[in-house]
TORKOL-4160 file (C-alpha; in steps of 0.2 Angstrom, whole numbers, padded with zeros to 4 digits, m for minus):
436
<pt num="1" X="0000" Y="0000" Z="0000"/>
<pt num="2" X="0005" Y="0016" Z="m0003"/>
<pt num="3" X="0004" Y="0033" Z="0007"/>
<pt num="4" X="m0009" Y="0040" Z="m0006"/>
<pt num="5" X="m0019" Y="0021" Z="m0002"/>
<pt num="6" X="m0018" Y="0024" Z="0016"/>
<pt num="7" X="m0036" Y="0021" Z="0022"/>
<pt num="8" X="m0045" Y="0022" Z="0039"/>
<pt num="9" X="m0041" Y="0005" Z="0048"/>
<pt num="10" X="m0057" Y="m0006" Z="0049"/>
<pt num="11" X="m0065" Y="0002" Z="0035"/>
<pt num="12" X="m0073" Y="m0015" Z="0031"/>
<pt num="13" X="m0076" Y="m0018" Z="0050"/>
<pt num="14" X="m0070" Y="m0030" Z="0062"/>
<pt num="15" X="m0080" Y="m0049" Z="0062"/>
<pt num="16" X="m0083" Y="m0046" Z="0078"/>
<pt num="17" X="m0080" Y="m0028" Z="0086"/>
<pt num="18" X="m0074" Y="m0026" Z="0101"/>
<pt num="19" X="m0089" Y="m0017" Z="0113"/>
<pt num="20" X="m0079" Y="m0015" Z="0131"/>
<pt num="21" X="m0065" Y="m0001" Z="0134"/>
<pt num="22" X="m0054" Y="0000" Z="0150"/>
<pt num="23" X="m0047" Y="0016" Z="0157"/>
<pt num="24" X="m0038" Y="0018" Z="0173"/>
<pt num="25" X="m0026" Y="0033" Z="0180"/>
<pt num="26" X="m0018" Y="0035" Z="0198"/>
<pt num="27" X="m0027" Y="0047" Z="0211"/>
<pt num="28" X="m0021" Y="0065" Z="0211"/>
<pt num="29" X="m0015" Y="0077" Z="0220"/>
<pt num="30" X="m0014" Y="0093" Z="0213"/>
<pt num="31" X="m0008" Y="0111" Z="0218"/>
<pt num="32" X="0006" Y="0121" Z="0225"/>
<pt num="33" X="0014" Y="0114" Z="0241"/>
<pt num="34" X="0007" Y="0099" Z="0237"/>
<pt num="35" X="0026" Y="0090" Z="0237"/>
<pt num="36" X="0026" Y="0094" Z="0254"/>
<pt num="37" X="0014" Y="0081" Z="0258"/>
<pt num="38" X="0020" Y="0068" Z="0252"/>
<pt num="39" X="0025" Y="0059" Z="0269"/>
<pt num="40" X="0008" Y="0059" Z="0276"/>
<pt num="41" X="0001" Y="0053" Z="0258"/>
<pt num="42" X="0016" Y="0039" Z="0257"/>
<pt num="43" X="0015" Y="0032" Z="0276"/>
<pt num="44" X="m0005" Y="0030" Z="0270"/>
<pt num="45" X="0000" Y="0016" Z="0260"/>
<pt num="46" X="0008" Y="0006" Z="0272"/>
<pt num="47" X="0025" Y="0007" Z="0266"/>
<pt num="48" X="0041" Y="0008" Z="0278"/>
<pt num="49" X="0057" Y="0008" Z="0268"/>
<pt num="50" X="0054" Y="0022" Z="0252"/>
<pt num="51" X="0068" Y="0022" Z="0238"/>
<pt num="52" X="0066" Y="0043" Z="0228"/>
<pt num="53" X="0074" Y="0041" Z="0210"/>
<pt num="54" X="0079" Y="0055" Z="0202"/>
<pt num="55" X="0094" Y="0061" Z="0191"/>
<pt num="56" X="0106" Y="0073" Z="0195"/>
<pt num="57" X="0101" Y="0086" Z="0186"/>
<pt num="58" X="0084" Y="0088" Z="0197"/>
<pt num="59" X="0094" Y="0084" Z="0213"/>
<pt num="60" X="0101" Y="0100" Z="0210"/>
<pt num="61" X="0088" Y="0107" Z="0211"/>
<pt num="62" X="0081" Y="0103" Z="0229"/>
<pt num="63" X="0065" Y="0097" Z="0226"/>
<pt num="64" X="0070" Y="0077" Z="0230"/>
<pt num="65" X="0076" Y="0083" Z="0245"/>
<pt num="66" X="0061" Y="0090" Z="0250"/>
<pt num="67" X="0052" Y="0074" Z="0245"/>
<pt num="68" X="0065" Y="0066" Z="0258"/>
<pt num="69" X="0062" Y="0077" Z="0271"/>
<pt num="70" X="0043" Y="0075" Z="0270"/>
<pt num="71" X="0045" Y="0056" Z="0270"/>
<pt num="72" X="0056" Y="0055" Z="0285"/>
<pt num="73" X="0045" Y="0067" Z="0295"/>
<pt num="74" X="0033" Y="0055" Z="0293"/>
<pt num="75" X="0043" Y="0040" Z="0301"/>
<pt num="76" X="0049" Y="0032" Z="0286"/>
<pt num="77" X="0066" Y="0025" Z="0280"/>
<pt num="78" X="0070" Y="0034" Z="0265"/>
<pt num="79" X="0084" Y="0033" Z="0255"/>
<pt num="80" X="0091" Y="0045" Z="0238"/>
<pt num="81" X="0095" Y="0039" Z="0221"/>
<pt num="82" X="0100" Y="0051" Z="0210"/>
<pt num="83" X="0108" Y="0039" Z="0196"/>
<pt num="84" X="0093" Y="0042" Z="0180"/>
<pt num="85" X="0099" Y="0045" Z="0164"/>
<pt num="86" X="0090" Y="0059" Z="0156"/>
<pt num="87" X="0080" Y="0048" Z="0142"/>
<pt num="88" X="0084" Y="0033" Z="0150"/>
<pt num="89" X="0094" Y="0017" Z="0143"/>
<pt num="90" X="0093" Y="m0002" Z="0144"/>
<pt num="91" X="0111" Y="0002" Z="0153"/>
<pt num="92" X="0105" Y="0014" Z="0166"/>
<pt num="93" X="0088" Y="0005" Z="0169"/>
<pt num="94" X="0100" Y="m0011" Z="0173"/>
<pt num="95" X="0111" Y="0003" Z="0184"/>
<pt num="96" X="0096" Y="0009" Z="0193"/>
<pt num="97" X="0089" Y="m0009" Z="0196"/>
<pt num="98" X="0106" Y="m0016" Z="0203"/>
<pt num="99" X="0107" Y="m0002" Z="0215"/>
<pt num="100" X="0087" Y="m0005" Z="0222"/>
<pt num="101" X="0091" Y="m0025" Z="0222"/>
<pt num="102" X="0093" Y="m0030" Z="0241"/>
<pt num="103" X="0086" Y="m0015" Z="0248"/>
<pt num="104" X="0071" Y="m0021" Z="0255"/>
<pt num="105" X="0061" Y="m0006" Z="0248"/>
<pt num="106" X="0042" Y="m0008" Z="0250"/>
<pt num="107" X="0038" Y="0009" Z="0240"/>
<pt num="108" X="0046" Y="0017" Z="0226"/>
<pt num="109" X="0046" Y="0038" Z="0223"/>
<pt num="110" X="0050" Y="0045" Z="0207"/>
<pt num="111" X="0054" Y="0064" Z="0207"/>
<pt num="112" X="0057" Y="0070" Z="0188"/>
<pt num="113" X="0051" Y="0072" Z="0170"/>
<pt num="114" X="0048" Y="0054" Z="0161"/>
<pt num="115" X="0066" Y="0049" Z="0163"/>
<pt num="116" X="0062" Y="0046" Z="0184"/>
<pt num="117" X="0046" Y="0041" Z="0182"/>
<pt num="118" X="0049" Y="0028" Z="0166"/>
<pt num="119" X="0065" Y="0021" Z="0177"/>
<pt num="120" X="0056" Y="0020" Z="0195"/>
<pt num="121" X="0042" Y="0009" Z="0184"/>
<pt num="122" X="0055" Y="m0004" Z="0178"/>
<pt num="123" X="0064" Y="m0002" Z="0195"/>
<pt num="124" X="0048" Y="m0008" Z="0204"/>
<pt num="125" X="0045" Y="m0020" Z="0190"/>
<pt num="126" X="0063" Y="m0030" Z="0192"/>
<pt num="127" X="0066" Y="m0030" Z="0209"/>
<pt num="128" X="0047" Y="m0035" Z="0213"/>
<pt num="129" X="0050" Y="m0050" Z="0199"/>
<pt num="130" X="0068" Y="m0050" Z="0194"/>
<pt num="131" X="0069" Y="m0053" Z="0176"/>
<pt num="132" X="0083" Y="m0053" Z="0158"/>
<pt num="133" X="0077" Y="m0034" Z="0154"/>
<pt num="134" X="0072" Y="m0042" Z="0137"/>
<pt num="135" X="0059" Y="m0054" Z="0144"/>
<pt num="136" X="0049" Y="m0037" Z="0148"/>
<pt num="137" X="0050" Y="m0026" Z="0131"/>
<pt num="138" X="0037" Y="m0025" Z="0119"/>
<pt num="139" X="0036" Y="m0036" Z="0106"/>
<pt num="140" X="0045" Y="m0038" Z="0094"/>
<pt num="141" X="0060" Y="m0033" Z="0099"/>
<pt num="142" X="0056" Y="m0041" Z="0117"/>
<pt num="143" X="0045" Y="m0055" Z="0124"/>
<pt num="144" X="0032" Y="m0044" Z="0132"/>
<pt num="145" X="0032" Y="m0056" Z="0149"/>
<pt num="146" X="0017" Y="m0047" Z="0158"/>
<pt num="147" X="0023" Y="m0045" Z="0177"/>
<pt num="148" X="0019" Y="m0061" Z="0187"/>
<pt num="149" X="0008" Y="m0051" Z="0200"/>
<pt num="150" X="0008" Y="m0035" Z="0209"/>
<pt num="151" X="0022" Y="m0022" Z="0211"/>
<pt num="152" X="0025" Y="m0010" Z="0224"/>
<pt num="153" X="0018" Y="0008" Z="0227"/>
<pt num="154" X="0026" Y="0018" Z="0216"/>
<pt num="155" X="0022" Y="0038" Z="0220"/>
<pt num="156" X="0027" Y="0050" Z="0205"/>
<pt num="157" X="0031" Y="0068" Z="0208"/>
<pt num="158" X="0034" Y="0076" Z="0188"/>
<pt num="159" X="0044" Y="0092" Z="0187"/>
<pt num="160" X="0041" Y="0095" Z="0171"/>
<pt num="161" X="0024" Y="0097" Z="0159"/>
<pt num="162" X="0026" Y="0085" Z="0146"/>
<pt num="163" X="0027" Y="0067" Z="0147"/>
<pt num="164" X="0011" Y="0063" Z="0158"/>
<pt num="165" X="0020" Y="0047" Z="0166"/>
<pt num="166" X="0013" Y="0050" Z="0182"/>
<pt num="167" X="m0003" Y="0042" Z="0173"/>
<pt num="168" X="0003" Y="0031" Z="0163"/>
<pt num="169" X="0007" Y="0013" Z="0163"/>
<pt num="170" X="0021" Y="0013" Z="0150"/>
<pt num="171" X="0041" Y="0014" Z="0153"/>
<pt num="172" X="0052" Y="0020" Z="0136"/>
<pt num="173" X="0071" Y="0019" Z="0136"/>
<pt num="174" X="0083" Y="0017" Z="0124"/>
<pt num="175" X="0092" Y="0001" Z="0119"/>
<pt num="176" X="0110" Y="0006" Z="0115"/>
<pt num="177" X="0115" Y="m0009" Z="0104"/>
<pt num="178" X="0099" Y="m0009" Z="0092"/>
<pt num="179" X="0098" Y="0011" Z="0091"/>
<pt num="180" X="0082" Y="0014" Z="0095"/>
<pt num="181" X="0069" Y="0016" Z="0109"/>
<pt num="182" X="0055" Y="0002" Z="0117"/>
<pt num="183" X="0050" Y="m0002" Z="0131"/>
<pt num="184" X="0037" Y="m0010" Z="0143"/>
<pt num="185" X="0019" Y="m0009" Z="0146"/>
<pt num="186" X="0008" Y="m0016" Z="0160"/>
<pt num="187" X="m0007" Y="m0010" Z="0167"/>
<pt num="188" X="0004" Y="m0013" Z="0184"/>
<pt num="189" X="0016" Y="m0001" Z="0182"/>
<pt num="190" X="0005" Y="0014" Z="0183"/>
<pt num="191" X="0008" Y="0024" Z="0198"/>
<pt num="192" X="m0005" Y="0022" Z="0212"/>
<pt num="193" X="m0002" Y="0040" Z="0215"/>
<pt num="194" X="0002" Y="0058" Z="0206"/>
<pt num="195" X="0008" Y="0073" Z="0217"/>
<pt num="196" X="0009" Y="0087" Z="0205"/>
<pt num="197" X="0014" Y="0105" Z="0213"/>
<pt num="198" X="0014" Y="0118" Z="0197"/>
<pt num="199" X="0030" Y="0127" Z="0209"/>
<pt num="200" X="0041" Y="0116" Z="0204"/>
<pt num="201" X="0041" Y="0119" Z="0186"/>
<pt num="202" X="0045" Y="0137" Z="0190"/>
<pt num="203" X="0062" Y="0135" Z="0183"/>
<pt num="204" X="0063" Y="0125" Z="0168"/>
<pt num="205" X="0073" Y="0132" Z="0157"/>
<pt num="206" X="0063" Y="0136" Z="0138"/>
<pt num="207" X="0072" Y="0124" Z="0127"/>
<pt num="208" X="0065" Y="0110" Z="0142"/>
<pt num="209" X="0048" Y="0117" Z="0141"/>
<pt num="210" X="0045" Y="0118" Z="0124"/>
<pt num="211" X="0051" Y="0099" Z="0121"/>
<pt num="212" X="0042" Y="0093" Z="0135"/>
<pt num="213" X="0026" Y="0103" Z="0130"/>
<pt num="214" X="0026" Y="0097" Z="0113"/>
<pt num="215" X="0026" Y="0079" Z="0121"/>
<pt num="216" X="0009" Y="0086" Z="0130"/>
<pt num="217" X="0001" Y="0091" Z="0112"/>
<pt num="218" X="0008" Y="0075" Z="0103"/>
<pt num="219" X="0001" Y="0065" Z="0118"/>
<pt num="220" X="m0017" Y="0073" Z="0116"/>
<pt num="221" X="m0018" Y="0074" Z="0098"/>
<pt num="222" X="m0013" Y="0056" Z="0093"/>
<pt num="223" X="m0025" Y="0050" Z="0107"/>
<pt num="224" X="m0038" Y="0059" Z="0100"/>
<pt num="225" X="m0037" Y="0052" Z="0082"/>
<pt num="226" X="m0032" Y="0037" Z="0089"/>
<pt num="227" X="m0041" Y="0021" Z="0080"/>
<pt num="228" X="m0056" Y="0021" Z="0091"/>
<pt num="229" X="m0061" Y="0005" Z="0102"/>
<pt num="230" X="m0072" Y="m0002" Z="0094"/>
<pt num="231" X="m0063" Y="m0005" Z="0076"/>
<pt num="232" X="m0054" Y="m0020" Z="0085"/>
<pt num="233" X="m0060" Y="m0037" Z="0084"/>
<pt num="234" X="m0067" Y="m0041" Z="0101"/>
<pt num="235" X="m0054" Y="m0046" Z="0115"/>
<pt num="236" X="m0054" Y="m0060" Z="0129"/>
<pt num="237" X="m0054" Y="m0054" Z="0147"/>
<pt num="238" X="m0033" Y="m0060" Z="0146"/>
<pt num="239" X="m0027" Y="m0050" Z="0132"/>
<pt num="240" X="m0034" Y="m0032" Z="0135"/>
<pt num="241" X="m0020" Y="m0018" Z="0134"/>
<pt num="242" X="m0013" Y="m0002" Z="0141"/>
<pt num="243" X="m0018" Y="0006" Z="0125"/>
<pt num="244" X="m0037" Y="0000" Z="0119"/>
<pt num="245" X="m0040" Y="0015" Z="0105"/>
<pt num="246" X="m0049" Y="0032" Z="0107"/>
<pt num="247" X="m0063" Y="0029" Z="0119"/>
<pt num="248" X="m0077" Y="0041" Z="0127"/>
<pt num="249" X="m0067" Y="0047" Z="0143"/>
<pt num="250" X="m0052" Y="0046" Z="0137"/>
<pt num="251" X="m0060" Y="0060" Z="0124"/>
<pt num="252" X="m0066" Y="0067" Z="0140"/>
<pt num="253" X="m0047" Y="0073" Z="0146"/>
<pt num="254" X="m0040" Y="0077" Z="0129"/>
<pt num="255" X="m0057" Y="0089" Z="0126"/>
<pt num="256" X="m0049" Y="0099" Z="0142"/>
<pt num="257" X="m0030" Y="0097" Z="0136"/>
<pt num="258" X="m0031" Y="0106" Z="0120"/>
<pt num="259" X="m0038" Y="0123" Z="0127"/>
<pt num="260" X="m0025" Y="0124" Z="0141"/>
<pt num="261" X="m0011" Y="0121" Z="0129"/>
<pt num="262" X="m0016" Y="0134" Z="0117"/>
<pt num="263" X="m0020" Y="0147" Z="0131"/>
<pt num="264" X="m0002" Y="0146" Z="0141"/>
<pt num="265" X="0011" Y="0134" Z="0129"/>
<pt num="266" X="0018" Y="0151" Z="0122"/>
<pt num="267" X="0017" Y="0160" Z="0139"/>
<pt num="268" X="0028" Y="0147" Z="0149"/>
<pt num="269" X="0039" Y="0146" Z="0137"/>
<pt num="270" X="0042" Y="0166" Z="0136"/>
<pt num="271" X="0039" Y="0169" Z="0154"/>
<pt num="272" X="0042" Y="0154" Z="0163"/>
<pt num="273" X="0041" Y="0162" Z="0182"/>
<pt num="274" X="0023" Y="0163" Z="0177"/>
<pt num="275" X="0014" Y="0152" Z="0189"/>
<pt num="276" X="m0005" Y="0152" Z="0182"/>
<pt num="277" X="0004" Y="0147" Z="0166"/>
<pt num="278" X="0014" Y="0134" Z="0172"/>
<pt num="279" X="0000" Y="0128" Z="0182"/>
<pt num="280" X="m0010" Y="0125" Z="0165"/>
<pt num="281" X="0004" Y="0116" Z="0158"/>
<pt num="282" X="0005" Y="0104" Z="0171"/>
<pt num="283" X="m0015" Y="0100" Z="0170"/>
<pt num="284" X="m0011" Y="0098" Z="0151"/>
<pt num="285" X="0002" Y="0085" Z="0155"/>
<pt num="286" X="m0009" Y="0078" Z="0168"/>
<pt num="287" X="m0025" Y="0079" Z="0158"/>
<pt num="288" X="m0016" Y="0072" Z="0140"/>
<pt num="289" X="m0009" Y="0056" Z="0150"/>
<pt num="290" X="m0023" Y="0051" Z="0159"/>
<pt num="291" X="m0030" Y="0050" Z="0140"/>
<pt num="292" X="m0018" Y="0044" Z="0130"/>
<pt num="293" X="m0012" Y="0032" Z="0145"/>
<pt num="294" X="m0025" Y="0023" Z="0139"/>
<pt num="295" X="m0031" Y="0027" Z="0123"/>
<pt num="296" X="m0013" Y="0025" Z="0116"/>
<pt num="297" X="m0003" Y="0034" Z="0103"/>
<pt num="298" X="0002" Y="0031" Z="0086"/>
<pt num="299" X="0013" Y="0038" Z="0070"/>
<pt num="300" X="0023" Y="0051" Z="0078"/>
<pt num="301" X="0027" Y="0042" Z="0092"/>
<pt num="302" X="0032" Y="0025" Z="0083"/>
<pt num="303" X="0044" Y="0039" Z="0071"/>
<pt num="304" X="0051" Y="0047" Z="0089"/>
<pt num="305" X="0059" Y="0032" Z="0093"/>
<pt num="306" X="0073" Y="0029" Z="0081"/>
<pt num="307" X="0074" Y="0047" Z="0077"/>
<pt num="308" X="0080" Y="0046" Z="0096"/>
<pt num="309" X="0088" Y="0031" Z="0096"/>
<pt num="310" X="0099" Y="0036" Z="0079"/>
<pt num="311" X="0103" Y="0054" Z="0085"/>
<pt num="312" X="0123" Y="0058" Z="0080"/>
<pt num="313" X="0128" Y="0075" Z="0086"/>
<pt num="314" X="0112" Y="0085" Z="0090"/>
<pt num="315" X="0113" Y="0095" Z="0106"/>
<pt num="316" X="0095" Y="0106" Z="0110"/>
<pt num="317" X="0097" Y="0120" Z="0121"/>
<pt num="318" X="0093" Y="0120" Z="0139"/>
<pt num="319" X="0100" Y="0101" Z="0140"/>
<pt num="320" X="0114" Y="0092" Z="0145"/>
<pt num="321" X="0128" Y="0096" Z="0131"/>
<pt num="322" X="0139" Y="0079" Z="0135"/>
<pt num="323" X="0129" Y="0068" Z="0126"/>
<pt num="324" X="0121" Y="0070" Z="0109"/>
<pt num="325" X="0103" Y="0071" Z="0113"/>
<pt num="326" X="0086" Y="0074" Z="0103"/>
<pt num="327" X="0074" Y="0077" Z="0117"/>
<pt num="328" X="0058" Y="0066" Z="0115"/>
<pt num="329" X="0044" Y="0079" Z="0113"/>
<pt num="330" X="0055" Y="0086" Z="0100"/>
<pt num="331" X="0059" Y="0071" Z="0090"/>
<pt num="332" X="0038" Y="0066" Z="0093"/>
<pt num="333" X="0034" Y="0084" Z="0086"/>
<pt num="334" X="0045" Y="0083" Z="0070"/>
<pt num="335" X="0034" Y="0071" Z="0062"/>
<pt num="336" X="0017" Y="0076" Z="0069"/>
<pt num="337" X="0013" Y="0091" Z="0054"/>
<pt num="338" X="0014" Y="0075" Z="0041"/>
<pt num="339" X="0006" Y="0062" Z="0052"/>
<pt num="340" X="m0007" Y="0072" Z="0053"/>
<pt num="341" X="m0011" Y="0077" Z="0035"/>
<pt num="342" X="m0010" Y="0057" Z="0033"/>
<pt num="343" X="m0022" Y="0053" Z="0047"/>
<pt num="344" X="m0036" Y="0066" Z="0042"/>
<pt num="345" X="m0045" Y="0055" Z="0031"/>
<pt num="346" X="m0048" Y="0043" Z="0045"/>
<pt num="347" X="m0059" Y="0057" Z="0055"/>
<pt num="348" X="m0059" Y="0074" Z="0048"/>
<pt num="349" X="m0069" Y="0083" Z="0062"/>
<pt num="350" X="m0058" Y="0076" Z="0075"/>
<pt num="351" X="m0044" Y="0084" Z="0066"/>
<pt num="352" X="m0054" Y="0102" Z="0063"/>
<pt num="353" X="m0060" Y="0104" Z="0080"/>
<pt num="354" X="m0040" Y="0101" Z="0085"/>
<pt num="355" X="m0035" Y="0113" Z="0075"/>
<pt num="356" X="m0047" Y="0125" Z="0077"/>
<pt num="357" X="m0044" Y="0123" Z="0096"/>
<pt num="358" X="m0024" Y="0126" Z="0097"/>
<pt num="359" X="m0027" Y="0141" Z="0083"/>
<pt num="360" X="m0043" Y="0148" Z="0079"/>
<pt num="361" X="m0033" Y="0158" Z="0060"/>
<pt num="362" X="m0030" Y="0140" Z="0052"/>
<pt num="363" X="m0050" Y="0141" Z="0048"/>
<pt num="364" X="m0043" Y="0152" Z="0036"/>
<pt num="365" X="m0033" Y="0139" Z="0027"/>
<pt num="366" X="m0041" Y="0131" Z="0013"/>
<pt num="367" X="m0035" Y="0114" Z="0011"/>
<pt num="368" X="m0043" Y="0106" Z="0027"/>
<pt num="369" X="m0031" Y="0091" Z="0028"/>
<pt num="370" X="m0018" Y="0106" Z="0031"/>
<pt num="371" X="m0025" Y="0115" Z="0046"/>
<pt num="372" X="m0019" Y="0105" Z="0059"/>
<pt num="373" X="m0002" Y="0103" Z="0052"/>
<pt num="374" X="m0002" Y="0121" Z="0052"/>
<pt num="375" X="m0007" Y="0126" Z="0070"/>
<pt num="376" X="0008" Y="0113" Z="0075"/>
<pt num="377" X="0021" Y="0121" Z="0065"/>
<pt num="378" X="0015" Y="0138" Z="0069"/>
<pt num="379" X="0019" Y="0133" Z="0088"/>
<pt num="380" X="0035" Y="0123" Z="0083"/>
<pt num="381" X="0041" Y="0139" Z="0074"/>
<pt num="382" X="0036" Y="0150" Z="0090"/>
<pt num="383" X="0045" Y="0140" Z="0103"/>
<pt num="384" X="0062" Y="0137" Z="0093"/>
<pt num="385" X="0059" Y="0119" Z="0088"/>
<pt num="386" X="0071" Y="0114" Z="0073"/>
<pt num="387" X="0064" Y="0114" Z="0056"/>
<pt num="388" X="0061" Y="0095" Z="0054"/>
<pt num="389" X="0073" Y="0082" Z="0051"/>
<pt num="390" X="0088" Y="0089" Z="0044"/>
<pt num="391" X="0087" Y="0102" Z="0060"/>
<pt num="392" X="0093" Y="0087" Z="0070"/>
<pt num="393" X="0105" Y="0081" Z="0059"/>
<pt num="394" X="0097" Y="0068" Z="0046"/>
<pt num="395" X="0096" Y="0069" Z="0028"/>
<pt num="396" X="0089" Y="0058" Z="0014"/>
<pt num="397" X="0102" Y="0045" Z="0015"/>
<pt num="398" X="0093" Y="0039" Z="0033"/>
<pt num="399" X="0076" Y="0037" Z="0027"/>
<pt num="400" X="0078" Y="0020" Z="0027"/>
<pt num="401" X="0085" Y="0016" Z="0043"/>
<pt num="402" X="0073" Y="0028" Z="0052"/>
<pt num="403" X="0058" Y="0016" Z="0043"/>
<pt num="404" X="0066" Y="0001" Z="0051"/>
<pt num="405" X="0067" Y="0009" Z="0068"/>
<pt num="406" X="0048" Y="0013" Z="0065"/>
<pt num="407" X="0041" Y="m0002" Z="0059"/>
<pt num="408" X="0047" Y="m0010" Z="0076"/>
<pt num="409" X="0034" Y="m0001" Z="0088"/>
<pt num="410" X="0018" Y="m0010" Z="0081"/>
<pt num="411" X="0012" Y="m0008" Z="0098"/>
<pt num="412" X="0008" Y="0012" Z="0093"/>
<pt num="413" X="0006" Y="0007" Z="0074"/>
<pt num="414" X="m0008" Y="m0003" Z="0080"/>
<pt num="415" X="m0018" Y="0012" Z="0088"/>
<pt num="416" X="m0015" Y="0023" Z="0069"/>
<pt num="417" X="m0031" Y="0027" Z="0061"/>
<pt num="418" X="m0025" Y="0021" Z="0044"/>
<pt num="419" X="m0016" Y="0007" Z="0039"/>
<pt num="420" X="0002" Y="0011" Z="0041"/>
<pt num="421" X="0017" Y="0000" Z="0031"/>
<pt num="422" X="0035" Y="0004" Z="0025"/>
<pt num="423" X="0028" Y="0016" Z="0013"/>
<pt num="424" X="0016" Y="0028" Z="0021"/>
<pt num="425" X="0033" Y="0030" Z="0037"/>
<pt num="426" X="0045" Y="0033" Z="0024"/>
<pt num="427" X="0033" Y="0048" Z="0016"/>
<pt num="428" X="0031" Y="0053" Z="0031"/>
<pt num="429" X="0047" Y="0052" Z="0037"/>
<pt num="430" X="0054" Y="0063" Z="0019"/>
<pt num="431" X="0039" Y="0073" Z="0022"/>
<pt num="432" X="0046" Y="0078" Z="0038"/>
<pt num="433" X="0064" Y="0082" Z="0035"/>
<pt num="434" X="0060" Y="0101" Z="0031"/>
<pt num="435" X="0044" Y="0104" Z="0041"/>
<pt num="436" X="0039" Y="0123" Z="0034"/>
């Protein structure tokens, strides 16, 4: 099939189609000084000896500290770890889960963007039920072992907007041999709480807010155009997922994500000290994962992961400049304006009221399958976000590698709208190395 083929997936319907959805999300806690509670709401659920994760980078910045503080006030044993790799690896997953082996750690508190959060899940994961790492990924680069029980509480305190993994029941990293990214999904490893305090975002730097906030609009949009539920052939009890396709609620969530974004993206990014914008981010993060936790995501996504995974010498500003690195909301967004020109076909009122939403002017432009491309690149081009592929370093020549790397997360292919194959990622992919 070509890209000009691509059709809506189950245009001829399922034999049988699927009528149940699930949907699940942590409780909340919401609102400035919230992390200063977190020892009262952590001794709640019973735990006695509390490992924090965080990298060093947040360290820095006190807020695990306080975490510590708050959890030994309240008679627990609590213990630092400040060893996550910013867009974690298979290596520093296998780092984090040698130093938690043997510590006897009833609960688990991540204090982070996605890179704590993602890491504290497989932590809890392998030490609860120690495991190859393999055994865990997604298929079909792993075996997708399902964990063989419960884990621990796991308590996630986000310090930036973007990823939505306090809601989520998914952990990405990088495998350093195979050049791209996976990972593991399990309803378990949702956190059973998410403490979100909007102060702490008070200092993200804008080349960190823009990456991670693109993360929130890609999380919202591909949820929202997501393959919807009921296009599936109808499931046993045993093999319902994480991601089920757009359902009613999680609709619900990304209905109240759009708004916020395009009221306050460009405002925390400008003026970051600005704390009603900030707040609104960090709904948005909150509100987009508690959607797409469990509706899914798709194209973008799937291209984001070798885009990361294969990244030479790009260094993005506001990051760590050791380590060549293509943020993850970054390498989502360069795709997303030629995802979603492709996607439109499968529901073009879903993709109007999007675009409409984030930018009210692209009513203006006259090709409809445009308009949402448009309101994206718009934002990418007012927060700084490079101009598509070749703005990260890739060229022609890697098309084909970068298709590979794709092709590999038929996890999110599965939740696309259309059918997706080699053809319609490698016109998206060239579609994407100039964005405007």
């Amino acid at each position: 099939m070509t890209a000009s083929a691509a059709s809506p997936r189950g245009s001829t319907g399922p034999a049988q189609p699927e009528t149940i959805f699930t949907w699940a999300g942590p409780a909340l806690k919401f609102g400035v000084g919230a992390v200063d509670e977190i020892g009262y709401d952590v001794a709640a659920l019973g735990t006695n000896r509390v490992l924090v994760l965080t990298d060093p980078g947040v360290a820095a910045t006190g807020v695990p500290q306080r975490v510590l503080d708050s959890l030994r006030a309240s008679g627990l044993v609590a213990e630092l770890f400040t060893g996550v790799h910013v867009e974690p690896t298979d290596a520093s997953v296998r780092a984090a889960v040698d130093f938690a082996m043997g510590g006897g750690w009833d609960g688990f508190v991540a204090v982070g963007g996605g890179s704590a959060i993602d890491t504290a899940k497989a932590v809890n994961l392998m030490t609860t039920y120690p495991a190859d790492l393999v055994e865990y990924l997604n298929p079909p680069i792993g075996e997708g072992k399902p964990p063989a029980g419960p884990v621990k509480p796991l308590i996630a305190v986000p310090t930036t907007a973007g990823t939505g993994a306090e809601s989520t029941a998914v952990c990405v990293m990088d495998l350093l041999d195979l050049r791209v990214k996976t990972g593991i999904s399990h309803p378990r490893l949702r956190p059973v709480l998410a403490v979100v305090d909007p102060s702490v975002t008070l200092t993200l730097p804008p080349g960190v807010t823009a990456a991670t906030g693109f993360d929130i609009l890609c999380h919202a949009l591909e949820s929202y155009t997501a393959r919807p539920y009921t296009a599936y052939e109808k499931r046993r009890p045993e093999q319902r997922v994480a991601y089920c396709g757009a359902n009613p609620v999680s609709d619900i969530w990304i209905q109240q994500t759009l708004p916020l974004l395009a009221r306050s993206f460009r405002t925390a990014y400008h003026h970051g000290d600005d704390l009603a914008a900030r707040t609104d981010m960090l709904r948005a993060a909150t509100f987009a994962g508690l959607g797409f936790g469990n509706a899914g995501v798709h194209i973008p996504h799937a291209c984001a992961y070798p885009i990361a995974g294969q990244v030479r010498d790009f260094r993005p500003a506001d990051y760590p400049d050791h380590v060549p690195l293509v943020p993850h909301g970054m390498a989502v967004v360069l795709t997303a304006p030629a995802a979603f020109r492709h996607t439109f076909a499968a529901d073009p009122d879903r993709h109007l009221w999007a675009a409409h939403v984030l930018d009210p002017a692209t009513d203006a432009v006259r090709d409809e399958r445009e308009r949402l491309p448009e309101a994206v690149r718009r934002l990418m081009r007012d927060l700084a976000i490079p101009n598509g592929l070749m703005g990260v370093g890739y060229s022609g020549a890697d098309l084909d590698t970068l298709v590979d790397g794709a092709l590999k997360q038929q996890r999110l292919l599965s939740i696309a709208p259309v059918d997706v194959d080699a053809d319609l990622l490698a016109t998206v992919l060239r579609e994407s190395l100039t964005v405007w």
